[in-house]
N, C-alpha and C positions, 0 to 999 in steps of 0.2 A: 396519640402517644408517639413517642420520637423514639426510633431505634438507630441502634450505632453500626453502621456496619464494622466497626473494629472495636470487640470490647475491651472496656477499662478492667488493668488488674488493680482489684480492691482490697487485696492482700498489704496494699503498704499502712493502708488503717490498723489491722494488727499487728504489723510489724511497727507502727508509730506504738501502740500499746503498749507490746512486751515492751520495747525500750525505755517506754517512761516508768511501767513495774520496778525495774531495777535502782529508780529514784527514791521510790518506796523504802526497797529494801537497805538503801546507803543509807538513809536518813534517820532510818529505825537504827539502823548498827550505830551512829555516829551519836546519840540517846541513849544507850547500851554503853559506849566508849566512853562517857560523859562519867557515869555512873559508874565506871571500872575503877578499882585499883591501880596502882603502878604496874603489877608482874601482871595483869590482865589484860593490858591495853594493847600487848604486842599481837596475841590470838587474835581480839577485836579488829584490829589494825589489819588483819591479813584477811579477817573475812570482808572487811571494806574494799581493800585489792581485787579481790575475787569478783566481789559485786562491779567494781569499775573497769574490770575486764570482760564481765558479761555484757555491759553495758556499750563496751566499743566493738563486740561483736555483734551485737543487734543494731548497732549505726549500719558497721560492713556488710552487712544483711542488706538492708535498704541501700548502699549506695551500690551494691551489685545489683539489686532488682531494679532500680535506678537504670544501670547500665543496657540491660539484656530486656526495659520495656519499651516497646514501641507506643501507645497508648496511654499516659498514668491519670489516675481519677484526678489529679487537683495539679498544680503546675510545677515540672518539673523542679524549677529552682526552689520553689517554695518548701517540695516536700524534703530538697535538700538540706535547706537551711533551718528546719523546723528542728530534723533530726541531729542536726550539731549543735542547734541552741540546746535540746536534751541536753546531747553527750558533755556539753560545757557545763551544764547542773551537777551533774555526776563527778565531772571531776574537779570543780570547786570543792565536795563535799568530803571527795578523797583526799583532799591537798590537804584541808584542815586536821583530817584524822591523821594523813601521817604524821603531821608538824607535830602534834601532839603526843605522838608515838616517838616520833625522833629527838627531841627536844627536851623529853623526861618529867615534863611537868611537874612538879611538887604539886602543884595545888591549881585547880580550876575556877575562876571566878561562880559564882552559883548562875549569877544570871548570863551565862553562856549559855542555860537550858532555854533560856526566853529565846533564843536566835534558832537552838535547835527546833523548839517547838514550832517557829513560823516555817523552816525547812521543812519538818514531817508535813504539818497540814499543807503547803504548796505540793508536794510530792503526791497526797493522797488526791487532791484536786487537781493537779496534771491526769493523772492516770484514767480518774476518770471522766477529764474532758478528750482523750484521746479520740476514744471509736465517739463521740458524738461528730467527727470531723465526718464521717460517712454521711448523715443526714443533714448535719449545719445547723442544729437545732439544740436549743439550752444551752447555747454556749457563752451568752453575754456574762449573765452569774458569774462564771466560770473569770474573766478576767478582771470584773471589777473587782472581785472578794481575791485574787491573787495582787491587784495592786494597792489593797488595803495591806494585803496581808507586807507587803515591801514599806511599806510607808512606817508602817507597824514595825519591821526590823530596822528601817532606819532610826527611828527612836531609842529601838532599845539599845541597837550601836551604839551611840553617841551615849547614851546615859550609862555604857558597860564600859568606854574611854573615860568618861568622868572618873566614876569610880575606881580605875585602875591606876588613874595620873594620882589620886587620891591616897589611895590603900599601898600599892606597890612600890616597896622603897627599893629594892634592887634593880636595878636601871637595865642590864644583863634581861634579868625574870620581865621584866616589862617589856621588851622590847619582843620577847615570845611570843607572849600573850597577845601582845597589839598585832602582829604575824596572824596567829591566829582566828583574831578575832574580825579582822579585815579580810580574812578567805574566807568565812563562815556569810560575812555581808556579802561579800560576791556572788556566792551560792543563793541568795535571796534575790539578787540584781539577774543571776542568770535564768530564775524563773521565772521572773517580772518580765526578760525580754522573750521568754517561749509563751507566755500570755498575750504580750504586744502583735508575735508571728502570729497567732491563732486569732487576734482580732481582724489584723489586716488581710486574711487568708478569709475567714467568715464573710468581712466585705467585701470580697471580690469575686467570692462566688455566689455572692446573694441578688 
């Protein structure tokens, strides 16, 4: 058996955690947001804010422990870039809710749910591929069914633009929509590339 004489702190595995939790909770509110009223959307709207503000203090968490380890279990740059490809989930998903919020929507295409829905399951599948980064195990699953799940929002993208170049006569109301609808893809693209980090991170420490 191999001992270190300088231990690693393991602490950044749940701090990679909580961080990804908060993708959870954006995901579910922005489902919630979907499903609001007009006077409702602003409350909804502020508890996403909340949620994107927790969420950039649990990056500052890690880039302080970052700071102040001499040791860290997996490599520096990586756990760096692991935790901003989060924080860039999080606030693709806030950027959509506020547009939404700001912009006053009349009316939300239905299958904007189909983009949320691949958002929430990446979110619940982040969270918990997180602590398997401790052991490096069960974690292929974890990337392949996240980049079905991308491929899967690229589809419904493109078939939610059809439909709106289709349906939407106000050129004004369409060009919102397509706003929105193109940060909601991003937020897909931004899990796809914390699945890509966790793959190349799995191979390299395998």
């Amino acid at each position: 058996m191999r001992f270190s004489l300088t231990p690693r702190d393991t602490s950044f595995y749940d701090l990679l955690a909580e961080q990804a939790s908060h993708l959870v909770t954006g995901a579910n509110l922005l489902g919630e947001l979907l499903g609001a009223t007009k006077s409702e959307r602003k409350a909804i709207g502020k508890r996403i804010s909340e949620a994107e503000h927790d969420a950039d203090d649990a990056t500052h968490a890690i880039m302080r422990r970052l700071n102040s380890t001499f040791v860290t279990p997996l490599d520096r740059d990586d756990i760096a870039g692991l935790s901003s490809a989060l924080d860039d989930c999080m606030d693709y998903m806030e950027e959509a809710a506020d547009l939404i919020v700001l912009y006053k929507l009349d009316e939300i295409p239905n299958k904007v749910s189909d983009q949320i829905a691949v958002l929430q399951r990446c979110a619940e599948l982040t969270v918990d591929a997180m602590p398997k980064l401790r052991a490096m195990g069960d974690l292929e699953e974890y990337w392949v069914e996240i980049n079905r799940l991308e491929n899967q929002a690229d589809k419904a993208h493109r078939k939610l633009l059809a439909q709106m170049f289709d349906d939407v006569k106000d050129p004004i109301q369409l060009m919102k929509l397509k706003e929105v609808v193109e940060t909601l893809e991003d937020a897909a693209d931004a899990f796809e590339t914390v699945a890509n980090m966790v793959e190349t991170i799995a191979l390299k420490e395998s």
